[in-house]
N, C-alpha and C positions, 0 to 999 in steps of 0.2 A: 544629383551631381552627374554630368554628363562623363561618359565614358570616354578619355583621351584619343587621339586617332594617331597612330603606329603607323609611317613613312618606313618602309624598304628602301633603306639606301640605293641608288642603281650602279652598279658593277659593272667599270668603263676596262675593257680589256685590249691591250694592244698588240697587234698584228707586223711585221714585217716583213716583207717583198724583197730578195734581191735576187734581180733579172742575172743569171749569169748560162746565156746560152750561147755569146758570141762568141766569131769565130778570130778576133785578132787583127782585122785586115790592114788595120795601119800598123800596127806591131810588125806588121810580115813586108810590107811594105816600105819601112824605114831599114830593112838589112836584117833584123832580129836575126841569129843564129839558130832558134827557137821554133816550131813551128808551131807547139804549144798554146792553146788560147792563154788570153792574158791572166784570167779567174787562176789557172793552175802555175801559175810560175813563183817563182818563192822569192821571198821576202826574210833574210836572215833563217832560212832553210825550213819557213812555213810557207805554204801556199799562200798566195793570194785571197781567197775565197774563203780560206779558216779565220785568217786574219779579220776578215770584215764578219764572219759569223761569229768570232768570240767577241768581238766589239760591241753588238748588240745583246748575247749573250749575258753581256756581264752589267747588264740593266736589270735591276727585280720587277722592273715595271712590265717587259716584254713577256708574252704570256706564249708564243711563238715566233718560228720563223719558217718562211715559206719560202724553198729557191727552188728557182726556174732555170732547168737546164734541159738541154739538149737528150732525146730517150739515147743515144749512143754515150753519154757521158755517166748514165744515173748510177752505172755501179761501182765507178772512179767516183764519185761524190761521198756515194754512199762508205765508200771504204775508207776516206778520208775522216768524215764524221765518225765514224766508228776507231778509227785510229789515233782522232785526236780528242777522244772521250767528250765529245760535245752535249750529248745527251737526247732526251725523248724531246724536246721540243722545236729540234730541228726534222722538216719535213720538206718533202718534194714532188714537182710535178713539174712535166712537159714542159717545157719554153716553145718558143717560135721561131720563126726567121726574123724578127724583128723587137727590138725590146716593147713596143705597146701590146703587143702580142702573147708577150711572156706574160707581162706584166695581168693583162686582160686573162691570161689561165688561170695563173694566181688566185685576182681576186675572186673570177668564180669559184677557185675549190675551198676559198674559207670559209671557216664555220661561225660566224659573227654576227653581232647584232648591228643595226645600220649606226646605232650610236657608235660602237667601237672606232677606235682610233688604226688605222692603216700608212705605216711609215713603206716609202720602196727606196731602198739606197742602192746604187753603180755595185753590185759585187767588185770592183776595181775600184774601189775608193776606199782601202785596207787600213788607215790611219784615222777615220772617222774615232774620235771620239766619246766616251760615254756621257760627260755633260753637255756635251752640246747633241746629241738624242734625248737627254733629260728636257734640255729647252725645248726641244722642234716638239717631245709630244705635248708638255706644256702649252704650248701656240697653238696644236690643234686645238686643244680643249678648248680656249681661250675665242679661239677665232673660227674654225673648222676647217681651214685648211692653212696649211705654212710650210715654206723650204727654207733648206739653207744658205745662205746667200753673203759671199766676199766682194766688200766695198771696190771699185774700183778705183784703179795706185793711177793708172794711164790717162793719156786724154785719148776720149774717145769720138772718131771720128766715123759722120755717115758717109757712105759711098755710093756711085753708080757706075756700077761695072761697065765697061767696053771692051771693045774688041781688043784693048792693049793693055788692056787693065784698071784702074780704076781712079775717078772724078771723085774730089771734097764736096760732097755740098752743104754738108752744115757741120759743128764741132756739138755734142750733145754735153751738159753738164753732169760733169763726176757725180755731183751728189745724188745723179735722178738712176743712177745706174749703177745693177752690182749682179757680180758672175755668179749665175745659178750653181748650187752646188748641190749634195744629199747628204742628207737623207729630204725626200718631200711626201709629205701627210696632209691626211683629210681625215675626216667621219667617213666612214666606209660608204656610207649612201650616197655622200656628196662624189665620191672620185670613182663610185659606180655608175651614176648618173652622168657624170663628165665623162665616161670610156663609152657606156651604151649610145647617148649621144653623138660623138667623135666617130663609133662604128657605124651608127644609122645613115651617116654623110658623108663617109667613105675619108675622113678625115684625118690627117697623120702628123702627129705633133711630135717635137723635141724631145717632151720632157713631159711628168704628171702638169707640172703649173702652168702647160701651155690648152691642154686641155682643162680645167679646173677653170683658168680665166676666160676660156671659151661659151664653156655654159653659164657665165655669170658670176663666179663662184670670187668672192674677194681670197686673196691667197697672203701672208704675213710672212714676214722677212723674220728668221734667225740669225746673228753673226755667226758668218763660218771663219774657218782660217785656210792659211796657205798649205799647213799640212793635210789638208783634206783635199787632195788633189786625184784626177784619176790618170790610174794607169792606163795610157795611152801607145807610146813609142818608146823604142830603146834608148834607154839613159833614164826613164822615171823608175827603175828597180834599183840604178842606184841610187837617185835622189833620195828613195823612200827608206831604205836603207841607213842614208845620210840623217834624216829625220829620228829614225829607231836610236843611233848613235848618240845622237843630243840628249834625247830620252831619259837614255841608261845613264849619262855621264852626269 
């Protein structure tokens, strides 16, 4: 009788990226009273930035989290996390001038296998969700890379700018179109391979899914919602606020 052969399960472990190194500038720019980056402003008298780390946090699935901040910011993070009893698997490293930059520290300082799953969400996106992180790492599995993404309500029209502003030239259909949002994931290889690529070409994209469809990479749509919004200008602290109130109620 032959001897059965014993498969090792493989042990898929998830990673999270949130870039929080910016500095505000439409926030400062719309009047904010604040000079404050957006990551540190509070939200029913939590930061921003905790908000979006206990969000993930409160997943069993996420095995870490990785934030990219600014070396002037790290001991204001770090005292936070320690304040808001977060735990050991929040961890931190350098940001950049730039969020692909942040993002690009990140994934070189993790410690992961290329299967692993690698979510990066807006540190300003503080209403994210835990089932809809359940989905998005779901989809990577599924797919190898997916964001999340709010159907579009508008008609959406193409433009060509001028000197005075701007020309219709076509109306695109609702259905082929819908507002990127995050969390967006890949297999760590696949959105390593999409950043080293993008660096090799001196290439500077939006968002992970601008890169990811760059080198090829098919990318899957999650439904996001309207509370998943980023904090951008004055009056989204209170929207988000307004959001928290529904919540509780």
């Amino acid at each position: 009788m032959s001897t059965p052969i014993l498969y090792t399960p493989v042990v898929m472990r998830v990673f999270v990226i949130l870039p929080a190194a910016g500095i505000g500038t439409r926030m400062a720019a719309g009047g904010a009273s604040t000079v404050a980056p957006k990551q540190f402003l509070e939200i029913g008298g939590v930061p921003v930035l905790i908000r979006s780390l206990r969000a993930f946090l409160a997943v069993p699935r996420v095995d870490a989290v990785c934030v990219a901040v600014r070396g002037a910011e790290k001991d204001r993070v770090e005292a936070q996390v320690a304040e808001y009893k977060l735990g050991p698997l929040v961890h931190m490293v350098e940001g950049g001038d730039h969020r692909q930059e942040s993002v690009g520290n990140a994934l070189a300082a993790l410690e992961c296998d290329e299967d692993d799953v690698v979510l990066v969400h807006d540190a300003v996106r503080p209403l994210i969700d835990p089932a809809t992180i359940e989905r998005t790492i779901d989809a990577v599995v599924k797919h190898g890379a997916a964001i999340v993404g709010l159907p579009a309500v508008d008609t959406i029209k193409q433009v060509e700018r001028t000197a005075e502003g701007a020309i219709v030239t076509a109306t695109i259909p609702r259905e082929r179109i819908v507002h990127a949002q995050t969390p967006q994931g890949a297999r760590v290889g696949l959105l390593r391979r999409a950043y080293a690529e993008a660096e090799a070409d001196g290439f500077a994209g939006t968002d992970e899914a601008s890169l990811l469809e760059r080198a090829g990479i098919e990318v899957a749509v999650v439904p996001g919602s309207a509370r998943n919004f980023k904090i951008t200008q004055p009056g989204d602290i209170e929207l988000a606020e307004f959001y928290l109130g529904q919540a509780k109620a």
